[in-house]
PLY file of the C-alpha trace (Angstrom):
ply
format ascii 1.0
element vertex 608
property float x
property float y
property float z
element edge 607
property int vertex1
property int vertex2
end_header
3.74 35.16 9.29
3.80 36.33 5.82
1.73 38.39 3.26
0.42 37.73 0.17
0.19 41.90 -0.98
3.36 43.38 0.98
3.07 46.17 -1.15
-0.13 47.58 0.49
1.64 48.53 3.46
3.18 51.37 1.82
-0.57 53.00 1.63
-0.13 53.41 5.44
2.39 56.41 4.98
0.12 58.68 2.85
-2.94 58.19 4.01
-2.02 58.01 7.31
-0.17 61.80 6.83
-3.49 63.09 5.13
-5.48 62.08 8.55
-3.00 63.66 10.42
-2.47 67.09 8.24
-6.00 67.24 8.73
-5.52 68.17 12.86
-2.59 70.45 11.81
-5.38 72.77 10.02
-6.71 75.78 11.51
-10.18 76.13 11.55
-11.37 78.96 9.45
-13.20 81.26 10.95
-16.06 83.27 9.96
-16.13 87.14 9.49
-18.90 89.60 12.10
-18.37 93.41 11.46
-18.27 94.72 15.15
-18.56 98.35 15.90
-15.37 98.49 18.11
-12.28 96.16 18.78
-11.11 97.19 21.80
-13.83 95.22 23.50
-12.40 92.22 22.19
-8.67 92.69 22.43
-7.29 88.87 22.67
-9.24 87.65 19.66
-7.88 90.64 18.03
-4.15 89.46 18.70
-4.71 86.04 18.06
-6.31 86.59 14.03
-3.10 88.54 13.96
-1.17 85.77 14.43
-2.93 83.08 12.39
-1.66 80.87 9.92
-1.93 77.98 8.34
-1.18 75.42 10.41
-1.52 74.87 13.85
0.17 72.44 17.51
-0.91 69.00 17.11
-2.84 68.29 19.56
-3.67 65.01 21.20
-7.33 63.57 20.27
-8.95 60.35 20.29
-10.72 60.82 17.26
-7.50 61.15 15.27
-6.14 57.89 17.45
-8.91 55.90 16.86
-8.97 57.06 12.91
-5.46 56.37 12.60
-6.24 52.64 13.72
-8.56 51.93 11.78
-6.17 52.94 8.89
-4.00 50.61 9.98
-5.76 47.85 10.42
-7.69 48.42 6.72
-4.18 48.23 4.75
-2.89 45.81 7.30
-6.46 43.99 6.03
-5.33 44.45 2.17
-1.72 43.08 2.53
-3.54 39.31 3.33
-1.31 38.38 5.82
-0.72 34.67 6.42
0.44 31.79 8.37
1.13 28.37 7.82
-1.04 26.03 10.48
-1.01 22.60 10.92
-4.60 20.82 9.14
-5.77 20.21 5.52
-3.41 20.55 2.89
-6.18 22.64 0.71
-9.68 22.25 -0.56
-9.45 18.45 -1.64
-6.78 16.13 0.54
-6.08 12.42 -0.22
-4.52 10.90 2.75
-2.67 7.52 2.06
-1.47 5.71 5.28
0.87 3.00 5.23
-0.48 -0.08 7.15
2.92 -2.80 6.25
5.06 -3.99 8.98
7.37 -1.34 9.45
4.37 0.92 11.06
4.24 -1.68 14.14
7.48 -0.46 15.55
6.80 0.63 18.44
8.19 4.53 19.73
7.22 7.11 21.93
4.87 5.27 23.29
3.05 3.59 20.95
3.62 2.31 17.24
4.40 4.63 14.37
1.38 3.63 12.72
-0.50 4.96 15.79
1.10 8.37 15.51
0.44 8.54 11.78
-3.51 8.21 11.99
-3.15 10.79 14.92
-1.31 13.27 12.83
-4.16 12.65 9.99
-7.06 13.06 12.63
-5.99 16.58 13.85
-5.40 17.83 10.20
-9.43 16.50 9.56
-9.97 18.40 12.41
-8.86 21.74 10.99
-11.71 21.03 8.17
-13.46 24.31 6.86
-16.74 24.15 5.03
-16.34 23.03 1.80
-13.10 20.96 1.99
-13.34 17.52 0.84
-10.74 14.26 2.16
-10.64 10.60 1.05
-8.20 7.87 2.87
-6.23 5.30 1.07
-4.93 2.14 2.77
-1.29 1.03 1.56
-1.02 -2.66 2.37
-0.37 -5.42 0.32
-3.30 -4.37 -1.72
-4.30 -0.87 -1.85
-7.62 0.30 -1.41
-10.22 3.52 -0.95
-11.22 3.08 2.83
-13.24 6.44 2.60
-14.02 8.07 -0.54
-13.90 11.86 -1.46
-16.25 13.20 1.61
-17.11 16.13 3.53
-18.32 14.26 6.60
-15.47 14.67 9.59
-17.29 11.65 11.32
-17.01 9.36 8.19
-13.51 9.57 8.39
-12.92 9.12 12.09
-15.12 5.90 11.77
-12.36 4.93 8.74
-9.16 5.59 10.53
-10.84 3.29 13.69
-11.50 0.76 11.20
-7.37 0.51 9.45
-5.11 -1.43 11.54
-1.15 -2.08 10.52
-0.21 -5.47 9.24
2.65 -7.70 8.75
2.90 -7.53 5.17
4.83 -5.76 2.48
2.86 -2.69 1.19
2.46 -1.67 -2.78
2.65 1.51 -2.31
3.20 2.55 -5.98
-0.54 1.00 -6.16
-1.33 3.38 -3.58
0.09 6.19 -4.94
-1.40 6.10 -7.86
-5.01 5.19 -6.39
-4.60 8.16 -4.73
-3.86 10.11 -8.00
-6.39 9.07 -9.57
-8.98 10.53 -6.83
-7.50 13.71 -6.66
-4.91 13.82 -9.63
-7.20 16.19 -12.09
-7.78 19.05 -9.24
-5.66 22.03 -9.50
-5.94 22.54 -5.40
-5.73 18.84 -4.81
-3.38 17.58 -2.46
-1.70 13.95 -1.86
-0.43 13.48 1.98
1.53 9.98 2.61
1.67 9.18 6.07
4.81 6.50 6.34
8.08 5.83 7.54
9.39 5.62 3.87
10.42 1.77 4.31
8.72 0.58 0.98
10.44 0.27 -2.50
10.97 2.96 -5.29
7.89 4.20 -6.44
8.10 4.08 -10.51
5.67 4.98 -12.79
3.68 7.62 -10.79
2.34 10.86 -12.10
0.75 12.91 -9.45
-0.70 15.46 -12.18
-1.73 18.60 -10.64
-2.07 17.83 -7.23
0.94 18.19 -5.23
2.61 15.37 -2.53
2.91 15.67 1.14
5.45 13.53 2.80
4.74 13.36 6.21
7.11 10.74 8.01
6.84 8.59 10.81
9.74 6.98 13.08
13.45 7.98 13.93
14.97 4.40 15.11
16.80 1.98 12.74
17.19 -0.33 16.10
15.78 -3.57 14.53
17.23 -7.31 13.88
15.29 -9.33 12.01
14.56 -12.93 10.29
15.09 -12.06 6.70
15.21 -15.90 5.62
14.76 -19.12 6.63
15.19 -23.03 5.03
15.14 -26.70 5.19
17.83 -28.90 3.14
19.30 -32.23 3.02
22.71 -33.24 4.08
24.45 -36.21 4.61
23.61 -35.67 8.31
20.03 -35.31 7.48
17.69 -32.06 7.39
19.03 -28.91 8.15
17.25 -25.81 9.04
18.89 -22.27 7.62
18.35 -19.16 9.74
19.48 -15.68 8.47
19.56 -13.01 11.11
19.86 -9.08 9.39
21.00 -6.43 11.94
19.49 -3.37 10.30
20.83 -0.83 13.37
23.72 0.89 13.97
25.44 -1.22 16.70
26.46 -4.78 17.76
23.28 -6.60 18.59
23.32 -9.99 20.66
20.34 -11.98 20.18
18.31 -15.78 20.97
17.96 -17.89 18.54
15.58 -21.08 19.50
14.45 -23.22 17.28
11.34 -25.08 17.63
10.36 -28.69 15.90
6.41 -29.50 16.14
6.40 -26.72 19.39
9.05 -27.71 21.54
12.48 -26.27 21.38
15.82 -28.50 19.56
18.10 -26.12 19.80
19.09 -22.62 21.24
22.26 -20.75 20.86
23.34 -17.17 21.51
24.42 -15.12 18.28
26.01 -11.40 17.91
24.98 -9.89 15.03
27.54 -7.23 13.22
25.62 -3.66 12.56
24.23 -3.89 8.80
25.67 -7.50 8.32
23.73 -11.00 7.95
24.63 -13.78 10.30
23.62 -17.27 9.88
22.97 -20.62 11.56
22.52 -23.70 10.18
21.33 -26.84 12.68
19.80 -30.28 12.24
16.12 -31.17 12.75
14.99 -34.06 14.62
13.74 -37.01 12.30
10.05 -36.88 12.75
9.93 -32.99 12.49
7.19 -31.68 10.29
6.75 -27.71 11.54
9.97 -25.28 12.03
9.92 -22.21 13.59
12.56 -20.07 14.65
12.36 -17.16 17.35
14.67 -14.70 18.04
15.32 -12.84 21.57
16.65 -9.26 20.95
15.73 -5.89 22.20
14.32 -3.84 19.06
11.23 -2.45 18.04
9.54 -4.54 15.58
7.98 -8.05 16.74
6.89 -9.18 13.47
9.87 -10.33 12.06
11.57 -11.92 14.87
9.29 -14.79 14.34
9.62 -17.43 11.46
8.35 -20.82 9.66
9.89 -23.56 7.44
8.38 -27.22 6.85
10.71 -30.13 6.84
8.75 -31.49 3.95
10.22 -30.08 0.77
7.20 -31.73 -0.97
4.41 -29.59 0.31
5.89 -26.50 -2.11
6.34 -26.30 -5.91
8.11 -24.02 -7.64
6.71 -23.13 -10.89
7.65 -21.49 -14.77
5.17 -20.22 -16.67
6.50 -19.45 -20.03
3.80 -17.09 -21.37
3.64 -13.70 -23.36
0.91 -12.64 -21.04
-1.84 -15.10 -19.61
-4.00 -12.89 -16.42
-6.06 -16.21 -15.87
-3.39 -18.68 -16.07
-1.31 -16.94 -14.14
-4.03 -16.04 -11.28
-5.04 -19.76 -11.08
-1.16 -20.51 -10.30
-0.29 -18.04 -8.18
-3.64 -18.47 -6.04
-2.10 -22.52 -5.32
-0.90 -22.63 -1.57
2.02 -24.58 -2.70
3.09 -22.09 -5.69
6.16 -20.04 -6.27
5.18 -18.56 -9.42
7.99 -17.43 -12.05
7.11 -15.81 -15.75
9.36 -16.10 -18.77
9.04 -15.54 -22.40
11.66 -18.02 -23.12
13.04 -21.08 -20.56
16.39 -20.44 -18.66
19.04 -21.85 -20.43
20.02 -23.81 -17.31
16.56 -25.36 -17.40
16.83 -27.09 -20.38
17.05 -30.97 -20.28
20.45 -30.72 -22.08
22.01 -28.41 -19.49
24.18 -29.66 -16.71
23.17 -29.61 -12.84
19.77 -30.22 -12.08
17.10 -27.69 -12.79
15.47 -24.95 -10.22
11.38 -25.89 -11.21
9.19 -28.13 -10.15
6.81 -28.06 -13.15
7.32 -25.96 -16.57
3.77 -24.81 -17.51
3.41 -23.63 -21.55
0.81 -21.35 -22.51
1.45 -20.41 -26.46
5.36 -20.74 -26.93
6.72 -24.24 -28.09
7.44 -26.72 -25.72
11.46 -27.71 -25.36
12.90 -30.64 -23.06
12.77 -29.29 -19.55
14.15 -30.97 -16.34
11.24 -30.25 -14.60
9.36 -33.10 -13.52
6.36 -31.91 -14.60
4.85 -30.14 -17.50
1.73 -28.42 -18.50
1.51 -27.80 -22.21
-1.67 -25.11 -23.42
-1.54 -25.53 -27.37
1.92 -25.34 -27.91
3.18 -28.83 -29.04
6.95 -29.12 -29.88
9.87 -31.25 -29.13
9.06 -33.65 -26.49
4.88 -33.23 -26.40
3.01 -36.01 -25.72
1.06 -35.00 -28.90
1.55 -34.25 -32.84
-0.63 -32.10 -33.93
-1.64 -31.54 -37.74
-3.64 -28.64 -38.03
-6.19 -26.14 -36.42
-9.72 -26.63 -35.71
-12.90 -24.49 -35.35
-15.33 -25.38 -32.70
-14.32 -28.51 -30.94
-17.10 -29.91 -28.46
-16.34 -31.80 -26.04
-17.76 -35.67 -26.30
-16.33 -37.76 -23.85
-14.72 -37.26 -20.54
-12.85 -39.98 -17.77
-14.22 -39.52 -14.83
-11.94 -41.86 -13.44
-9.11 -39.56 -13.93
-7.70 -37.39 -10.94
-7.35 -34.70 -13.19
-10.77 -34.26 -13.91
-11.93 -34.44 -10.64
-14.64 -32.25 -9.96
-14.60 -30.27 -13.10
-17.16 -30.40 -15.62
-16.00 -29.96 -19.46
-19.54 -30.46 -20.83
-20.62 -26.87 -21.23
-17.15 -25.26 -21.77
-16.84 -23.43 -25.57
-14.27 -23.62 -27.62
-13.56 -21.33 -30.12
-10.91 -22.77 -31.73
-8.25 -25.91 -30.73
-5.71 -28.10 -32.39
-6.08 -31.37 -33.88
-4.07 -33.32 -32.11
-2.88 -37.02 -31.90
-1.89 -38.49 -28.43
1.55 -39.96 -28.89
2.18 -43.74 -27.51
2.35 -43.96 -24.03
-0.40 -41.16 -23.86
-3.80 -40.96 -22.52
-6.71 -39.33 -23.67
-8.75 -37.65 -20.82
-11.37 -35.91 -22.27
-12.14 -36.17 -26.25
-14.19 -34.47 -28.52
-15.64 -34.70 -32.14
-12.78 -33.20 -33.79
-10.35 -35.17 -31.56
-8.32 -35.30 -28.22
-8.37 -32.28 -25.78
-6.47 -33.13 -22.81
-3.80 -36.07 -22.70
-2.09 -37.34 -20.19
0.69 -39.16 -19.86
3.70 -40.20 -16.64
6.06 -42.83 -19.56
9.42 -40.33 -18.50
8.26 -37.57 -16.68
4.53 -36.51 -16.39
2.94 -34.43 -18.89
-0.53 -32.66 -19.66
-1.25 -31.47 -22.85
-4.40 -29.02 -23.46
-5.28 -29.33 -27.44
-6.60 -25.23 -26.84
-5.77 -21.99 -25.26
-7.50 -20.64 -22.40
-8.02 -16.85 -24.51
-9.46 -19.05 -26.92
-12.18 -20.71 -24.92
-14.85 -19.70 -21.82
-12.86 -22.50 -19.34
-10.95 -20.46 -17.35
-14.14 -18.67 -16.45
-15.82 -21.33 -15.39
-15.75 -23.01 -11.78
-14.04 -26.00 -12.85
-11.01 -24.13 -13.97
-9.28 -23.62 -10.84
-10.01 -26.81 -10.02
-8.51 -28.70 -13.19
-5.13 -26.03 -12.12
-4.97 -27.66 -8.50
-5.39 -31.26 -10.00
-3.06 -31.13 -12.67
-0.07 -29.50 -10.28
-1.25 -32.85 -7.47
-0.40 -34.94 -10.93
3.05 -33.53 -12.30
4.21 -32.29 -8.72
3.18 -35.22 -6.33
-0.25 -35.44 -4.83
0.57 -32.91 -1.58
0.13 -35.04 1.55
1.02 -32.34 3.99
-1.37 -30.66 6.01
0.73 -28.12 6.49
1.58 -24.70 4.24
4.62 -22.30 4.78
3.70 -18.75 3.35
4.54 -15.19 3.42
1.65 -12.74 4.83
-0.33 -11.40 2.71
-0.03 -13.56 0.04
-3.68 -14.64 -1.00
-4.55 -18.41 -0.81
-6.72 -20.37 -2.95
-8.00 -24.16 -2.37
-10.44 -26.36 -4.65
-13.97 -25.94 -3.48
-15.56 -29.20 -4.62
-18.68 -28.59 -2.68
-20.51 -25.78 -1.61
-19.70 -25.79 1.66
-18.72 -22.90 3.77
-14.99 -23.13 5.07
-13.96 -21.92 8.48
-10.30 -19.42 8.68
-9.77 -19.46 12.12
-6.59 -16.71 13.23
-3.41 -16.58 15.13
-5.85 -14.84 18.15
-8.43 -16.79 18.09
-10.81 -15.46 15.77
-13.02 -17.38 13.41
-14.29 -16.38 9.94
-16.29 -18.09 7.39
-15.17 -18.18 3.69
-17.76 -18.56 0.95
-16.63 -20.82 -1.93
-16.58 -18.94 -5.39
-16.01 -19.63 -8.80
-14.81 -23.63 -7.67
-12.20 -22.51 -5.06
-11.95 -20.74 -1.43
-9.97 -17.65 -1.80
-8.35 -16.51 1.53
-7.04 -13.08 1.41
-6.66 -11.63 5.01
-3.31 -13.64 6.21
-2.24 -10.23 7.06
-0.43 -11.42 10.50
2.29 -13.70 10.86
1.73 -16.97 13.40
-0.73 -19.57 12.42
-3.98 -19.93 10.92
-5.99 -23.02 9.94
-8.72 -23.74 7.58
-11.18 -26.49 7.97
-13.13 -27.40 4.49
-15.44 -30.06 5.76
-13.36 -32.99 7.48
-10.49 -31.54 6.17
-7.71 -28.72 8.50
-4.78 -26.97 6.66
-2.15 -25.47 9.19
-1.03 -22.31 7.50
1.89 -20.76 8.98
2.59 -17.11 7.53
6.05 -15.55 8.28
7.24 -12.14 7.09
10.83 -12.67 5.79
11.17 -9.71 4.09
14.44 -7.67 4.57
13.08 -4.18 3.33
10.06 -3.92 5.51
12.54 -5.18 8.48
14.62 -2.11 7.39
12.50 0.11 9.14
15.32 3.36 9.11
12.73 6.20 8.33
13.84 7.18 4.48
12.77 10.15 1.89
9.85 8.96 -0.53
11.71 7.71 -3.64
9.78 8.93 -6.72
10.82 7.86 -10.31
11.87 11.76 -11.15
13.34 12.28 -7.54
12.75 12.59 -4.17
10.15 14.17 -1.57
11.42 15.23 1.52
9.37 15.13 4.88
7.76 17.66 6.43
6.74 17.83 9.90
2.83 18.06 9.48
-0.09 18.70 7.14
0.09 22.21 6.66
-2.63 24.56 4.85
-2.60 28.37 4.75
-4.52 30.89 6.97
-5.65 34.01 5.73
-6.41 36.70 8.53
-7.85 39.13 6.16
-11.27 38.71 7.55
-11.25 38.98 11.26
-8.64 42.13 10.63
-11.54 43.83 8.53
-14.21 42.48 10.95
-11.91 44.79 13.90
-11.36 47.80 11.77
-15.32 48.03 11.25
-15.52 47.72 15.11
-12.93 50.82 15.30
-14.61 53.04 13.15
-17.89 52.79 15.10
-16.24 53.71 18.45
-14.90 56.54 16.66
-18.43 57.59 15.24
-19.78 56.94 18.74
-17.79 59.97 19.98
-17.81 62.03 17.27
-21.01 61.97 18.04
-20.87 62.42 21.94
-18.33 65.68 21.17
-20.82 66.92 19.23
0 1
1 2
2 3
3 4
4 5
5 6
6 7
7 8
8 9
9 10
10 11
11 12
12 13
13 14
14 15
15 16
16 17
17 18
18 19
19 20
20 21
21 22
22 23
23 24
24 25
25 26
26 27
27 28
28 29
29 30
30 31
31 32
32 33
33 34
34 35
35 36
36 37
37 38
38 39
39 40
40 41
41 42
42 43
43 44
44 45
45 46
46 47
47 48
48 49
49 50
50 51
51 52
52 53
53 54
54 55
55 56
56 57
57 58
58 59
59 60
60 61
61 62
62 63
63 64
64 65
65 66
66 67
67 68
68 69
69 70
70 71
71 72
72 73
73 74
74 75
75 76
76 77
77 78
78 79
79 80
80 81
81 82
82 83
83 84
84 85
85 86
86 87
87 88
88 89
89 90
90 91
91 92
92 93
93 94
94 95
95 96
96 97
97 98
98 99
99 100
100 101
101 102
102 103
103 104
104 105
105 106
106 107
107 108
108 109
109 110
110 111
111 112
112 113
113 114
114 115
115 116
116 117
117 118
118 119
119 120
120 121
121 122
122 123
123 124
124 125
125 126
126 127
127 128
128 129
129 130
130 131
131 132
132 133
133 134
134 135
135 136
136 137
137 138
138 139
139 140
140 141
141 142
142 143
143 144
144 145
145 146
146 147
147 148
148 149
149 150
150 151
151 152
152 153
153 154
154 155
155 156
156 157
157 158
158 159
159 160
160 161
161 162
162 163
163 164
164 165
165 166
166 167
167 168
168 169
169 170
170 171
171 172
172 173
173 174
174 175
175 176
176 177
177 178
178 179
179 180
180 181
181 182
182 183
183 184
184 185
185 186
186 187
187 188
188 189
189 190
190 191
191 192
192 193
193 194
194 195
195 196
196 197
197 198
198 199
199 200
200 201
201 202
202 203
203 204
204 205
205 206
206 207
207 208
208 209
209 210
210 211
211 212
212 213
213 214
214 215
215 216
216 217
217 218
218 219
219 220
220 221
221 222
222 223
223 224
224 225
225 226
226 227
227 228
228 229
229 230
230 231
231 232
232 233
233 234
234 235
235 236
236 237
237 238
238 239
239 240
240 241
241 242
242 243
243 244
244 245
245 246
246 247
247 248
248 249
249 250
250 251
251 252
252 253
253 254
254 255
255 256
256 257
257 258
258 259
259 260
260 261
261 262
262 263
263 264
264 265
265 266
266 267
267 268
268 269
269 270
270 271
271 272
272 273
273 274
274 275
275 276
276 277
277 278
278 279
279 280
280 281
281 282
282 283
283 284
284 285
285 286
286 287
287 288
288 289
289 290
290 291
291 292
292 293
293 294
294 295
295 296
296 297
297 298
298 299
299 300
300 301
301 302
302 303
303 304
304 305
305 306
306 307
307 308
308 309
309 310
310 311
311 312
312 313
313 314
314 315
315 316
316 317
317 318
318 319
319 320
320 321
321 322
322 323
323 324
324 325
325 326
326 327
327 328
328 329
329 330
330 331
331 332
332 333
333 334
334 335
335 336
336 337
337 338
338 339
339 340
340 341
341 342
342 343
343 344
344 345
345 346
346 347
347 348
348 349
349 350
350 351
351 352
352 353
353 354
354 355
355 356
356 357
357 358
358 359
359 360
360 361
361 362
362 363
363 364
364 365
365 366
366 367
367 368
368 369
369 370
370 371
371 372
372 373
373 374
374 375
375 376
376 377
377 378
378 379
379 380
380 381
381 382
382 383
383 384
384 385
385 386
386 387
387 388
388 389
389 390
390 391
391 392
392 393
393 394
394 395
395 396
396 397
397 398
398 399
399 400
400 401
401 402
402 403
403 404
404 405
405 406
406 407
407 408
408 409
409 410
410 411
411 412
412 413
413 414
414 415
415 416
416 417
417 418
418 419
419 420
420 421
421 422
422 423
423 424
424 425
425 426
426 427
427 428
428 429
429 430
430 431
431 432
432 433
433 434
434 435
435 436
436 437
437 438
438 439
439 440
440 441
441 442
442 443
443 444
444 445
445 446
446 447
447 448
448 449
449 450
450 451
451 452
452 453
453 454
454 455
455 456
456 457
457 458
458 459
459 460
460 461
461 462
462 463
463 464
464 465
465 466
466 467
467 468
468 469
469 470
470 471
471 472
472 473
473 474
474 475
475 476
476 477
477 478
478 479
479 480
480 481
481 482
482 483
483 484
484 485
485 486
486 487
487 488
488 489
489 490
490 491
491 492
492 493
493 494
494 495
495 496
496 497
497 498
498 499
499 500
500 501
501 502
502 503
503 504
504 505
505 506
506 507
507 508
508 509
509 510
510 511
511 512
512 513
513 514
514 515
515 516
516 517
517 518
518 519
519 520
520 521
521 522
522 523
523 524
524 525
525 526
526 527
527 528
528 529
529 530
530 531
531 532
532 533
533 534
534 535
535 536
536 537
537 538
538 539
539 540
540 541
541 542
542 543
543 544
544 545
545 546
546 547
547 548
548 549
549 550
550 551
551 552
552 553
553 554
554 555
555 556
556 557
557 558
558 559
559 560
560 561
561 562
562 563
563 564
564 565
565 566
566 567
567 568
568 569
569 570
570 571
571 572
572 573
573 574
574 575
575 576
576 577
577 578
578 579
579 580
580 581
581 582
582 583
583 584
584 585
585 586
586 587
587 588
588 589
589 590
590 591
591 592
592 593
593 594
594 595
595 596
596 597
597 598
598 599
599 600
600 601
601 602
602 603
603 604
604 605
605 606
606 607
């Protein structure tokens, strides 16, 4: 206990004195003339020997005053203690739901015990307080906004649940800020093990940050990557095992081709170090999984997918100085790995030794140079080795003529997109024209050494990538340069959002890894599938058509699940045990001195 005016204790010492002085005092008497003394001969003696003061003597009115003293400057100097509950008048709670918050402790998993410790601090809510809850997963969101209602937030804690996915927790952080950031008694309490990334470019303003930490073991070996090559004895799968805890750790590797088992071998795993094993797939395998055997804490990662087909991914370059839609309409592909440069790597460039890294160079406003990539998809920036020459700008292009014959125009209707302004270009030999208009060619085509699409405008310059169409023409043009994807089969990270081509309006089916069915609605051309949050399988039917999806976690900092300090840009936050607020006593203290003082009236009043 402490108190926030000390220095009224030291009224106890005078005031206190003044009662008692008060009970030292003689009464004083009043004077009778009497006609003789000798009838009263012991009063006589005793005015002779009067004075000032006289024996204390005991009384409950001076006991009960002398209380009620006490308990009125104990009342002044505030005392206080620091309780367990909301951290002040308006509390942000942000609870990390990644990967690391299913290892399982004490009991249950330390995402469990974090939405505990957050319902018995709502608990503790006075009148007036307000709370809000932020989810930090893969992509942050309000689950309950700034509230007063107790029950509102019980029903949004029952409705978070952890995930296997990386979180963004600087997105959370600053979500979180931005609710409460402006309030001089607002508070920010993360609720996490601390196994996410630096947090950079995070202000908290005037609230101040809670760290309240989950977990104690480090005891975890995990799948941190995982790969299918060619050899000169055929495929080979790659396995990397990470031993994240503190001691030798002996663990199961099987391997799986198509759901039954290849190989199985017995590994020990080095504390802190990565051990690997390589073996050879079957012929006919299409689906690799890996499993490991090992006694840790966290299931999610000791469970992993590769496919044997190479072909079903594509890794991509988009050389941009900033493109939101382009980029979205990439990364969205299933078969994507998405990379941004300003410039291409010098070891991608045609004249560069070794062979190149991408599958298809993509060109959105910086001139085109000779790539090894097999593909390339050039937005209005011609140079050595386009398809094209182009002699000038135009204003206005509309679109005239279209092939509908051509796969990369499948589904997409140019006919109503606007064009402010475009190139006029000139399709090279060799090229094709796919859709023309009255000021000349739009998009050419063209497979003569290595397949090419050039688009005679950008997409800032034009309505297309807002229409339906435009995801669609993406996923076409990536079938043409990267090889039409015959695998029905994807290999993903969780969490990572999926997009197909919707040519129809039908609704498509995402059935989970337990079972569970939802129905995606098609918008703006494509089905958008954003809650892979678990790693196993998933498939989703589109009409006659099933994609396998196979979601692994493979990420070594979410495996490192060693609780850790929050890392902020200007330092650190260290944990504390509990959301804490202050309570003042001052109240109920005054509340019993008023009761004291009427027991003391009450016999003052009996006495007299």
């Amino acid at each position: 206990m402490n108190f926030a005016n000390i220095a009224a204790l030291w009224y106890l010492l005078p005031l206190g004195g003044v009662i008692i002085l008060l009970y030292l005092l003689k009464m004083r008497r009043k004077e009778f003339k009497v006609p003789a003394t000798f009838l009263w001969p012991r009063m006589t003696t005793e005015v002779r020997a009067n004075s000032l003061l006289q024996k204390l003597k005991f009384s409950w009115l001076m006991v009960l005053q002398l209380i009620a003293l006490s308990l009125l400057v104990l009342s002044l100097a505030r005392p206080q203690t620091q309780q367990e509950g909301l951290a002040g008048t308006v509390t942000v709670f942000v609870v990390d739901t990644s990967a690391s918050m299913s290892a399982r402790e004490e009991g249950g998993t330390r995402f469990d015990q974090g939405v505990a410790r957050i319902r018995s601090a709502v608990e503790t809510a006075r009148p007036g307080d307000r709370f809000s809850l932020v989810e930090a997963g893969e992509t942050p969101r309000v689950a309950l906004p700034l509230s007063r209602d107790v029950s509102r937030m019980r029903n949004a804690l029952d409705a978070l649940a952890p995930t296997d996915t990386a979180c963004d927790m600087g997105g959370a952080m600053r979500l979180a800020a931005a609710l409460v950031g402006a309030q001089q008694s607002g508070h920010i309490v993360l609720v996490s093990d601390g196994a996410f990334e630096k947090v950079d470019d995070f202000s908290h303003g005037k609230a101040s940050v809670h760290f309240q930490q989950v977990g104690k073991s480090s005891n975890n070996v995990a799948i941190t990557a995982m790969g299918v090559g060619a050899s000169s004895a055929g495929k080979q799968v790659y396995c990397g095992l990470h031993n994240f805890d503190g001691a030798v750790k002996s663990v199961t590797l099987s391997l799986y081709a198509d759901g039954s088992v290849f190989d199985s071998k017995r590994i020990d795993v080095e504390p802190g170090r990565t051990a690997g094993s390589t073996s050879t797939l079957p012929p006919d395998a299409r689906v690799v999984e890996a499993r490991i055997d090992v006694d840790d804490i966290l299931e999610s990662d000791n469970r992993a997918f590769a496919l044997a087909d190479p072909g079903a991914a594509l890794r991509v370059l988009l050389v941009t100085k900033g493109n939101l839609f382009l980029e979205r309409a990439l990364a969205l592909d299933p078969r994507v790995t998405l990379d941004k440069a300003v410039t291409v790597p010098d070891s991608e460039l045609e004249r560069a030794s070794g062979s190149g890294v991408y599958d298809v160079v993509v060109f959105d406003g910086i001139a085109q140079v000779p790539v090894k990539a097999r593909g390339v998809l050039n937005f209005a920036a011609a140079g050595e080795g386009s398809i094209v020459d182009v002699s000038g700008k135009i204003d206005k292009p509309r679109v005239t003529s279209v092939d509908h014959e051509s796969p990369l125009v499948s589904y997409v209707d140019l006919s109503t997109t606007f064009i402010d302004k475009g190139e006029y270009a000139k399709a090279r030999p060799g090229a094709e024209v796919i859709a023309d208009s009255n000021r000349g060619p739009i998009i050419v085509a063209s497979d003569v050494s290595k397949k090419q699409i050039y688009v005679a405008f950008s997409v800032l310059d034009s309505d297309f990538s807002m229409q339906v169409g435009f995801p669609i023409f993406i996923s076409n043009a990536l079938d043409y340069m990267g090889g039409q994807a015959t695998s029905d089969a994807l290999a993903v990270r969780s969490g990572r959002p999926l997009s197909f081509p919707a040519s129809t309006e039908n609704t498509g089916v995402l059935t989970f890894p337990n079972g569970a069915n939802v129905q995606i609605e098609p918008a703006a051309g494509s089905y958008v599938l954003r809650n892979l949050a678990r790693t196993g399988k998933y498939v989703f039917r589109n009409g006659d058509k099933n994609t396998a999806i196979y979601c692994s976690l493979l990420n070594g900092r979410e495996s490192n699940i060693a609780p850790a300090d929050l890392q902020f840009g200007e330092g650190k936050v260290v944990a504390a045990k509990a959301p804490a607020r202050i309570a003042d006593y001052w109240q109920p203290i005054m509340i019993l001195c008023l009761a004291v003082l009427a027991c003391e009236w009450w016999l003052f009043a009996r006495k007299s």
